[in-house]
ZABALO-538967 format. One line per field, with one value per atom (N, C-alpha, C): residue number from 1; residue in three letters; atom name; x, y, z. Coordinates in Angstrom, 3 decimals. Layout:
N
nr	NUM/... .
rest	Ala/... .
atom	CA/... .
u	X/... .
v	Y/... .
w	Z/... .
//
This chain:
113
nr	1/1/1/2/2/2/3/3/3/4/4/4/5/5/5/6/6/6/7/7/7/8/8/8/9/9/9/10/10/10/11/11/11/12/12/12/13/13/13/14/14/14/15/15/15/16/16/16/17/17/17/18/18/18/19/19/19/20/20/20/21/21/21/22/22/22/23/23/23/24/24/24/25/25/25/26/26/26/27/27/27/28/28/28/29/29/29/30/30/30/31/31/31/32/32/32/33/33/33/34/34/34/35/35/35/36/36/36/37/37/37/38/38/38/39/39/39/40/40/40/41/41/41/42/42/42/43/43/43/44/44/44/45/45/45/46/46/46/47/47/47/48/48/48/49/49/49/50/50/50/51/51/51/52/52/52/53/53/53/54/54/54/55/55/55/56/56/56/57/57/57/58/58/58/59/59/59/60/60/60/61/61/61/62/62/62/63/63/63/64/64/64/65/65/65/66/66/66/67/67/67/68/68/68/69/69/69/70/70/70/71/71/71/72/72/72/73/73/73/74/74/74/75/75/75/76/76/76/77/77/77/78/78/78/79/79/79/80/80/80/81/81/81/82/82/82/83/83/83/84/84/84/85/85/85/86/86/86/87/87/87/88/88/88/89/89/89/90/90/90/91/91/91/92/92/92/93/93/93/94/94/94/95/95/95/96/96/96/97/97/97/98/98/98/99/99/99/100/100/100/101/101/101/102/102/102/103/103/103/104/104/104/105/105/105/106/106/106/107/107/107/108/108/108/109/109/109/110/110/110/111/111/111/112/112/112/113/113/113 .
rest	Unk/Unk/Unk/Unk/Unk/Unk/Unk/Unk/Unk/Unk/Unk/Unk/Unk/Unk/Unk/Unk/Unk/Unk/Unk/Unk/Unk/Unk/Unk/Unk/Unk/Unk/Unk/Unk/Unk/Unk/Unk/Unk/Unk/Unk/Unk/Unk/Unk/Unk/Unk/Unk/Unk/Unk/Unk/Unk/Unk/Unk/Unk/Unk/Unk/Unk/Unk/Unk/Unk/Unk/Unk/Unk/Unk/Unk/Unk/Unk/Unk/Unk/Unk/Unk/Unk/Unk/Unk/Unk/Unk/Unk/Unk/Unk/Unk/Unk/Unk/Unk/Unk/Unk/Unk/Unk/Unk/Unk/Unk/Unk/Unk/Unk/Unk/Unk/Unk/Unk/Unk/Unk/Unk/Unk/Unk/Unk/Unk/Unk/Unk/Unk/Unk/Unk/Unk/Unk/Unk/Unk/Unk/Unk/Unk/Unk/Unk/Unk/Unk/Unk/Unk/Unk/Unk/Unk/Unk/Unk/Unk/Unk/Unk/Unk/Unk/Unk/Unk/Unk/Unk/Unk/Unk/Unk/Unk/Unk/Unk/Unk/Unk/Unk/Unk/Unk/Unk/Unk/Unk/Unk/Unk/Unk/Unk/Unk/Unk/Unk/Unk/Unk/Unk/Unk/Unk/Unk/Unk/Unk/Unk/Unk/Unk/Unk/Unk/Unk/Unk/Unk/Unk/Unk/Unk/Unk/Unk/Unk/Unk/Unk/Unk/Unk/Unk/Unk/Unk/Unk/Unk/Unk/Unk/Unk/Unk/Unk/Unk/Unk/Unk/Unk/Unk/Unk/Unk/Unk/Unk/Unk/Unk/Unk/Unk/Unk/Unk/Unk/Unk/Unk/Unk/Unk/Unk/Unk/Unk/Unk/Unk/Unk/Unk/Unk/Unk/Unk/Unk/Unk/Unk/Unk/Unk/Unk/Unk/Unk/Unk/Unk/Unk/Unk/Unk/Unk/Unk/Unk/Unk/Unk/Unk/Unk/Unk/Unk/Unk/Unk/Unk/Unk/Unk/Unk/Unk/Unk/Unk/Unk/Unk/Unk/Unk/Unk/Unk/Unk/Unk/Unk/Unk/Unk/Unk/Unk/Unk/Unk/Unk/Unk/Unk/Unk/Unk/Unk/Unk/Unk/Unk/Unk/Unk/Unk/Unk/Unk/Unk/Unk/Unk/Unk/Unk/Unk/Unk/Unk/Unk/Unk/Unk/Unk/Unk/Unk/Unk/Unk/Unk/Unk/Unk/Unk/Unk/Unk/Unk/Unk/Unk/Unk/Unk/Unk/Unk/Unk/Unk/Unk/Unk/Unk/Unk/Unk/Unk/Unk/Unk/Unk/Unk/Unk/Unk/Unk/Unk/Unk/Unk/Unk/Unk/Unk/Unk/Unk/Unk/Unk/Unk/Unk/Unk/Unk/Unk/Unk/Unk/Unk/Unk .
atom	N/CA/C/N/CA/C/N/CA/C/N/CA/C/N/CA/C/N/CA/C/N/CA/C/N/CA/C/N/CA/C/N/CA/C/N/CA/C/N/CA/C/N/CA/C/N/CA/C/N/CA/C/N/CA/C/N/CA/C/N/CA/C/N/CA/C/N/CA/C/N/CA/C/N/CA/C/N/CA/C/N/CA/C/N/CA/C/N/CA/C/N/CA/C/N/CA/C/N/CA/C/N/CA/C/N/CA/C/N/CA/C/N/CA/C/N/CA/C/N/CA/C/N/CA/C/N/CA/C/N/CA/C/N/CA/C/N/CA/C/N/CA/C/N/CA/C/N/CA/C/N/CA/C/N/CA/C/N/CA/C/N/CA/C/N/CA/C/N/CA/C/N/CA/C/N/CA/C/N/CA/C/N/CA/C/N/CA/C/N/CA/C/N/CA/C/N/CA/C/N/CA/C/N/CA/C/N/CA/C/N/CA/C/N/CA/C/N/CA/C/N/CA/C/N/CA/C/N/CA/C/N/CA/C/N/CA/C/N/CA/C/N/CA/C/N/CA/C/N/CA/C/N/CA/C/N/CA/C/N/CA/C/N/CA/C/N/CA/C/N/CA/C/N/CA/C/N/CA/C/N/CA/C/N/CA/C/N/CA/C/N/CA/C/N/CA/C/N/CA/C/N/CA/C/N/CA/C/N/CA/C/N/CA/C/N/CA/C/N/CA/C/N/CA/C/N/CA/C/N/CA/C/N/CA/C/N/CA/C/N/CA/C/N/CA/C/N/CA/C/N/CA/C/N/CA/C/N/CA/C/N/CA/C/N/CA/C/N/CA/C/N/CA/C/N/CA/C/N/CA/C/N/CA/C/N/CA/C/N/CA/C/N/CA/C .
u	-29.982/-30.394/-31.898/-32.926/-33.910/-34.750/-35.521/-35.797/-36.813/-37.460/-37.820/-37.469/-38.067/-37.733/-36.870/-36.138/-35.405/-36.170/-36.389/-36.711/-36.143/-35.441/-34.915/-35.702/-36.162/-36.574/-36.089/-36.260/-35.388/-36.561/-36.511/-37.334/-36.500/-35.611/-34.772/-33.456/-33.074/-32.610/-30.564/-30.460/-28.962/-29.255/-28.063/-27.929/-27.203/-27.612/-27.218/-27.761/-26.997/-27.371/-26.163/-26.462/-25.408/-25.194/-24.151/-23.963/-25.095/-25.437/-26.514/-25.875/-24.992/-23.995/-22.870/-22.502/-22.127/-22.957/-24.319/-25.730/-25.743/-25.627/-26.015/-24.943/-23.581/-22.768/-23.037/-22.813/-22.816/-24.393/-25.433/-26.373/-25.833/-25.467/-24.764/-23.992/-22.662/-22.115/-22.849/-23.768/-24.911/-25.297/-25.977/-26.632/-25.902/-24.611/-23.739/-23.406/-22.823/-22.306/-23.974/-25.227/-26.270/-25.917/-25.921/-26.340/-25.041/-24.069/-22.474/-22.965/-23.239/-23.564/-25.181/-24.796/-26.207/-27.216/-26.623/-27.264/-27.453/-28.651/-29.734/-31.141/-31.585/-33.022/-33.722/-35.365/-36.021/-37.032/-36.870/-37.795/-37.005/-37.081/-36.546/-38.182/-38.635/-39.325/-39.313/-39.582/-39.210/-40.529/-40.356/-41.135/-40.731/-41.523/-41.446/-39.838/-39.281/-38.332/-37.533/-37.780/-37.065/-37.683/-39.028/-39.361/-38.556/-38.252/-37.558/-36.028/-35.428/-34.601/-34.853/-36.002/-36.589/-36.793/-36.354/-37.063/-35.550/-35.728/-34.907/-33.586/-34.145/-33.015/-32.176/-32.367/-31.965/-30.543/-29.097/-28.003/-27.893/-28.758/-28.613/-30.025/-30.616/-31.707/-31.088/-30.370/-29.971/-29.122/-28.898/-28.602/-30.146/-31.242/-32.303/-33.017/-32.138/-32.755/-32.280/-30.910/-30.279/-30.297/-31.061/-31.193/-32.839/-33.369/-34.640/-34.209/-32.865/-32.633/-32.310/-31.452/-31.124/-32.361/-33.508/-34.661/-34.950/-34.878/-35.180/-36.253/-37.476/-38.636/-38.556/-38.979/-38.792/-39.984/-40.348/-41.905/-41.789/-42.809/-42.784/-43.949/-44.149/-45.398/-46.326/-47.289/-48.466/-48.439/-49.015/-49.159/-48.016/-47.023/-45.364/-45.588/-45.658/-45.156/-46.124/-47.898/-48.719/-48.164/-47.972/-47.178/-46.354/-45.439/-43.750/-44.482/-45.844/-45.753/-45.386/-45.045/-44.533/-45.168/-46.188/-47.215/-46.720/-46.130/-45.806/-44.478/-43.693/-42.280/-40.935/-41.690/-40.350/-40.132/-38.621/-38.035/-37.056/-37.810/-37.843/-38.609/-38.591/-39.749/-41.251/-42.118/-43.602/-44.472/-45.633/-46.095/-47.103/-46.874/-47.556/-48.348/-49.707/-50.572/-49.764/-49.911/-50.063/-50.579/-51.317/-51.886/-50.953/-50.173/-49.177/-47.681/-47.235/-46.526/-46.469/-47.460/-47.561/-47.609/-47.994/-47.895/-46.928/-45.918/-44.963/-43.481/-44.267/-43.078/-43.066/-44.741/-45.081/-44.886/-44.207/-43.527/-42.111/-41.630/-40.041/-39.383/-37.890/-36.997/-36.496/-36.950/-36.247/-35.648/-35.180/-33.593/-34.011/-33.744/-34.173/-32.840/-32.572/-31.242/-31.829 .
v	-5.680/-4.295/-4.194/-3.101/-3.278/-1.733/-2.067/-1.163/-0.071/-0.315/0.368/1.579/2.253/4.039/4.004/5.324/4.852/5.898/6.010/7.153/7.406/8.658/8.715/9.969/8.965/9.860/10.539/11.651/12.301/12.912/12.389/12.732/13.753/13.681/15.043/15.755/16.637/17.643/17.403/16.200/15.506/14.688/13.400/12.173/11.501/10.537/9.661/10.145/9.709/9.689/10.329/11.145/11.772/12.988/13.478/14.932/15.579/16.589/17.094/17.670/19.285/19.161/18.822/17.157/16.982/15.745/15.462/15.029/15.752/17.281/18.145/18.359/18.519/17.978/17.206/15.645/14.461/14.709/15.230/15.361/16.052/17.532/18.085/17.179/17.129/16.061/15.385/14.417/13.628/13.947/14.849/15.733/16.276/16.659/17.307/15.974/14.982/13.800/13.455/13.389/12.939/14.004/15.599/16.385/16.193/15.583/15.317/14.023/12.906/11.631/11.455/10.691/10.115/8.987/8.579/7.787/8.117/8.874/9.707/9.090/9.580/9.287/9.706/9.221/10.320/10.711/10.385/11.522/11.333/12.941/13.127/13.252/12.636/13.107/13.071/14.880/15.250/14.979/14.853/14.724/15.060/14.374/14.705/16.284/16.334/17.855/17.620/16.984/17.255/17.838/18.380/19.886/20.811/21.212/21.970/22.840/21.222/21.639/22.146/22.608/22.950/24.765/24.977/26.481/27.452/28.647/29.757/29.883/29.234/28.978/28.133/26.649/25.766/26.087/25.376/25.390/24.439/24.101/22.782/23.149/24.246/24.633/24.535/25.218/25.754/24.073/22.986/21.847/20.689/21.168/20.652/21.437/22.751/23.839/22.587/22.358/22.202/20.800/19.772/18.719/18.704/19.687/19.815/20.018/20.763/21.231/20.169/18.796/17.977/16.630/17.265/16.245/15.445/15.656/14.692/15.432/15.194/15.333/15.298/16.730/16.728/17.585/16.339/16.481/16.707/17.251/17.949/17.139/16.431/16.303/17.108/17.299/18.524/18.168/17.208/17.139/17.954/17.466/18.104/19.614/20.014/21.493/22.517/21.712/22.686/22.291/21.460/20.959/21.945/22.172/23.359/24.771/24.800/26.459/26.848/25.997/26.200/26.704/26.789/27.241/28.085/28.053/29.031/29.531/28.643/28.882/28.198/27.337/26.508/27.501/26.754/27.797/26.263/24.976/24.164/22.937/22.850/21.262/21.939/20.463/21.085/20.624/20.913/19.819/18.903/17.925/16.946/16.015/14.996/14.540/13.328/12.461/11.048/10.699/10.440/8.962/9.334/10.502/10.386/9.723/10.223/9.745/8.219/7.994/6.327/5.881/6.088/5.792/5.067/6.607/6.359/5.393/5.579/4.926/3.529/2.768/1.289/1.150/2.106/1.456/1.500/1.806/2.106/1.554/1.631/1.059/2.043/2.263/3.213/3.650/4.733/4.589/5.582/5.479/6.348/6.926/7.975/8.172/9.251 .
w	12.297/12.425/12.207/13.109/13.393/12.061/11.715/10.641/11.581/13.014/13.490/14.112/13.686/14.589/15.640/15.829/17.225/18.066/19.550/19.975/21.671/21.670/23.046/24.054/25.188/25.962/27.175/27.339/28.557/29.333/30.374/31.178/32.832/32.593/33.524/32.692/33.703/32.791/32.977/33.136/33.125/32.807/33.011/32.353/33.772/33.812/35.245/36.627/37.477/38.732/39.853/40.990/41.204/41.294/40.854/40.746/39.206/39.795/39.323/37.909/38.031/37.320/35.935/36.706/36.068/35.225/35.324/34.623/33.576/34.271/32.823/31.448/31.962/31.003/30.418/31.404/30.034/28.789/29.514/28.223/27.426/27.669/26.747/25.599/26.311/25.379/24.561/25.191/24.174/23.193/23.104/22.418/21.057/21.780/20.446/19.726/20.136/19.684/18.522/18.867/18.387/16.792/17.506/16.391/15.099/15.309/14.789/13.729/14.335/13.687/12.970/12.590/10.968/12.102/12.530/13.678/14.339/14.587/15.607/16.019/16.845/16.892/16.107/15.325/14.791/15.288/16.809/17.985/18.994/19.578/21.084/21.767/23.348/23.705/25.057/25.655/26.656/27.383/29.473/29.869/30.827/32.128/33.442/33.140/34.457/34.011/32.629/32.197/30.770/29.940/30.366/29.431/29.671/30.544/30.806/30.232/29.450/28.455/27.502/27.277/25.630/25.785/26.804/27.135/26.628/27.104/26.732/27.727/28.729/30.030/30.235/29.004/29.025/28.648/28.667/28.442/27.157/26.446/25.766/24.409/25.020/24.105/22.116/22.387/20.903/20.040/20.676/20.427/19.704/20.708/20.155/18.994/18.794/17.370/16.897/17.115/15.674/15.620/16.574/16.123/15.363/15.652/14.901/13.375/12.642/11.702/11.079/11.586/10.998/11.072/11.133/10.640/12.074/13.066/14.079/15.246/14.871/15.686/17.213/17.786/19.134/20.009/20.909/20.966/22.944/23.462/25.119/25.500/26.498/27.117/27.382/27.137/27.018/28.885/29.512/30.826/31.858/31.153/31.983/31.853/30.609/30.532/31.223/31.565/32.256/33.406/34.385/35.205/36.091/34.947/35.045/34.845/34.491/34.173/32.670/31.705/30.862/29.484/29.386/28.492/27.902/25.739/25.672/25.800/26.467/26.701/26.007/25.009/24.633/23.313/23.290/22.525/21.201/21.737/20.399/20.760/20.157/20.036/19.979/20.015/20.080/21.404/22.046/22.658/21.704/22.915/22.353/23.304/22.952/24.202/24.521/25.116/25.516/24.872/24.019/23.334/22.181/21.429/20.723/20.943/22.277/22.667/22.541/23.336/23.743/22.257/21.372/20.099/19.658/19.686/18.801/19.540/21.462/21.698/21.501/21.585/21.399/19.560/19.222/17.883/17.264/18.619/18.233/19.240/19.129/19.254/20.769/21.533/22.343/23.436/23.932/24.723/25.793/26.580/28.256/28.511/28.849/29.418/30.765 .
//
């Protein structure tokens, strides 16, 4: 077992390939299963359309409140969200630059879905 950080990034707004749909389910699912168990990431970080989950429209928004509640850091690409228009619009996480990002991902352990 690796003592390094874990960190999962989502860079669209489902999980797999395929039906669009049913992408967005299985994150769902994910997500709840993450916010349920002790074995979590201790950063989510959203990018390319996976800012997008962080907003007021998202179906999955109120999952990243509450994985914020249970201690797990959840950070937006500053580039993505001017990108989307998004300035101002999330409704959890924070933004954040690239050279943070790249940071924290060249020191962790981490998972793409």
């Amino acid at each position: 077992m690796t003592d390094r950080p874990r960190a999962l990034l989502l860079g669209a707004t489902g999980m797999g390939r395929g039906d669009e749909e049913l992408g967005a389910t299985i994150l769902g699912n994910f997500l709840k299963v993450l916010v349920a168990t002790p074995r979590r990431p201790q950063t989510i970080v959203c990018w390319n359309a996976g800012v997008n989950l962080l907003t007021a429209d998202s179906p999955v928004v109120d999952l990243f409140r509450q994985l914020e509640g249970v201690g797990v850091t959840v950070l937006a690409c500053k580039t993505c969200i001017e990108k989307y228009g998004l300035q101002g619009k999330l409704e959890a996480g924070e933004v954040s630059t690239m050279p943070v990002i790249a940071d924290l991902l060249l020191q962790a352990d981490v998972l793409t879905v």
